[in-house]
C-alpha angles and dihedrals in degrees: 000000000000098000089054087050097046082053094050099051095042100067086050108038081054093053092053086048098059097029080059095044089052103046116083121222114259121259108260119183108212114239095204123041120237084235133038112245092234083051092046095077090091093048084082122102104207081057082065110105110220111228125198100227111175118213083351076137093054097040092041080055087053107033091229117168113238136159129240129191114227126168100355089311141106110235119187120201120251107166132036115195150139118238131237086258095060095253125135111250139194135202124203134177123202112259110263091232083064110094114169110124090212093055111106096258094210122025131199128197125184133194104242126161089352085308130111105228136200105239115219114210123256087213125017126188133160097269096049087051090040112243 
């Protein structure tokens, strides 16, 4: 009995396979964005501020810890990633003994094009930056 059924469903479970393997998705047009167009000015590329970090290719491989200077202030790393776009991150906070209000409390660079890149957010609010 169960080797007639399994002959039976076989042929047809095979011909919906590769019916569904065949067939393409429809073409849908999305009635909300993924991002907000007053959030979208960071999406740009030319805003993206190029950064010379040296080793940051060796450190990002062992996840050292190790300190940059941007903008007149000490960053430390604390993450070390890669995006969902495949490109190598990483994640700094400024150094505690900095206290200036008006320094970026949390800075991303990104390995873009063989540069590392500093990334701008997409959202900022008073607890990302740390505030």
């Amino acid at each position: 009995m169960f080797k007639q059924l399994s002959g039976l469903l076989m042929p047809i479970l095979a011909t919906i396979g590769l019916v569904g393997c065949t067939s393409s998705p429809r073409v849908t047009q999305a009635d909300i964005p993924l991002v907000h167009s007053s959030l979208a000015y960071s999406l740009a590329p030319e805003e993206e501020i190029a950064i010379n970090i040296p080793k940051a290719n060796i450190y990002h491989d062992t996840q050292e810890s190790f300190l940059i200077r941007f903008n007149g202030y000490q960053y430390e790393t604390s993450k070390h990633y890669i995006s969902a776009t495949g490109n190598k991150c990483i994640r700094f906070s400024l150094q505690k003994t900095e206290t200036d209000s008006q320094a970026q409390r949390k800075l991303t660079t990104c390995q873009r094009n063989g540069q590392w890149r500093v990334i701008t957010p997409l959202v900022a609010s008073a607890t990302a930056q740390g505030n």
